[in-house]
C-alpha positions as CSV (number, residue, x, y, z in Angstrom):
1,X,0.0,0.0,0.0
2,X,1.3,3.4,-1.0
3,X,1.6,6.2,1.9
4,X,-1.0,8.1,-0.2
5,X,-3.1,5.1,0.8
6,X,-2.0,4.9,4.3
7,X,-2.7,9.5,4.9
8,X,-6.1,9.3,3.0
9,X,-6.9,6.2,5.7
10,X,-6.6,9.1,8.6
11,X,-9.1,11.3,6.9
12,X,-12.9,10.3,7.8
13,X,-14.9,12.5,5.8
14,X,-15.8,9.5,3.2
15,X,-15.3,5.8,2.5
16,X,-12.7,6.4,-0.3
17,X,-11.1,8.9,-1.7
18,X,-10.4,9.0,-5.7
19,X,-8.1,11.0,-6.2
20,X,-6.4,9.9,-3.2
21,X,-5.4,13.6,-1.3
22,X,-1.4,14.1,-1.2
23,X,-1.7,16.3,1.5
24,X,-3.9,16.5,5.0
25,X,-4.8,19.0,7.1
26,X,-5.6,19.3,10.7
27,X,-8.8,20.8,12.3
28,X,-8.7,20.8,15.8
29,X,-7.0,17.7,16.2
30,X,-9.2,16.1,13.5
31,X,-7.1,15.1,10.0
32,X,-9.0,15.6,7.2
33,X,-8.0,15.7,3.2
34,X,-7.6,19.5,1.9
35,X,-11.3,19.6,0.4
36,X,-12.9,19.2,3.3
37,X,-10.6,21.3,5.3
38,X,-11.8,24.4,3.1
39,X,-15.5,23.6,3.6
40,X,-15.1,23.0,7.8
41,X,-13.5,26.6,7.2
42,X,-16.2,28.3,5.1
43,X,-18.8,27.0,7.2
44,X,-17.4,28.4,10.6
45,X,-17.1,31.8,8.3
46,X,-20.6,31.9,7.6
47,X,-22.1,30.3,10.8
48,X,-19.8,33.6,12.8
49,X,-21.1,35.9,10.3
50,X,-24.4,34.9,11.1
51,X,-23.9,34.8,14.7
52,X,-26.2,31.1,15.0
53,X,-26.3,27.7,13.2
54,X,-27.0,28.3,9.0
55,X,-30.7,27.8,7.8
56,X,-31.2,24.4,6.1
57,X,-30.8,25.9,2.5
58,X,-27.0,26.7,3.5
59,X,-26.3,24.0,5.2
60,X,-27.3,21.5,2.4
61,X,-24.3,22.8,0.7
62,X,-22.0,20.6,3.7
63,X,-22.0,17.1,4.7
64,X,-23.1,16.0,8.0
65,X,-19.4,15.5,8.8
66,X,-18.0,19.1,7.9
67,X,-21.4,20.7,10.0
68,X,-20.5,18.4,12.9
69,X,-17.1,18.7,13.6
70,X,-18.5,23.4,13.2
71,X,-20.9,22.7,16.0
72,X,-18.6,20.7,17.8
73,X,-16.0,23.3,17.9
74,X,-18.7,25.9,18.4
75,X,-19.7,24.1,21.6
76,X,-16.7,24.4,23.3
């Protein structure tokens, strides 16, 4: 198995990646692959700028996974 293989293993935001991420990120002690790093970001912009949790026609935009690990850190 190729370390590409191995990293993308350590991300949890799907079941497989294709292409496989050469890079991961780090959110709070959580590694995910570079595309979801950007949406976990963009949704913590937008859920500060609106000062509560986005309306369902935003938050249909993010997977259950990016919105959870957002409310999670908002909770703290």
């Amino acid at each position: 198995m190729s370390t590409y293989q191995e990293k993308a293993k350590e991300c949890k935001c799907c079941g497989k990646h294709v292409p496989l991420p050469t890079v991961l990120r780090e959110y709070e002690g959580i590694t995910v692959c570079p595309t979801t790093f950007s949406n976990i970001i963009e949704y913590k912009r937008i859920w500060t700028s609106l000062g509560s949790r986005p309306n369902g026609s935003i938050r249909k935009h993010f997977s259950e996974f990016v919105q959870q690990i957002v409310e999670d850190s908002n909770a703290k």
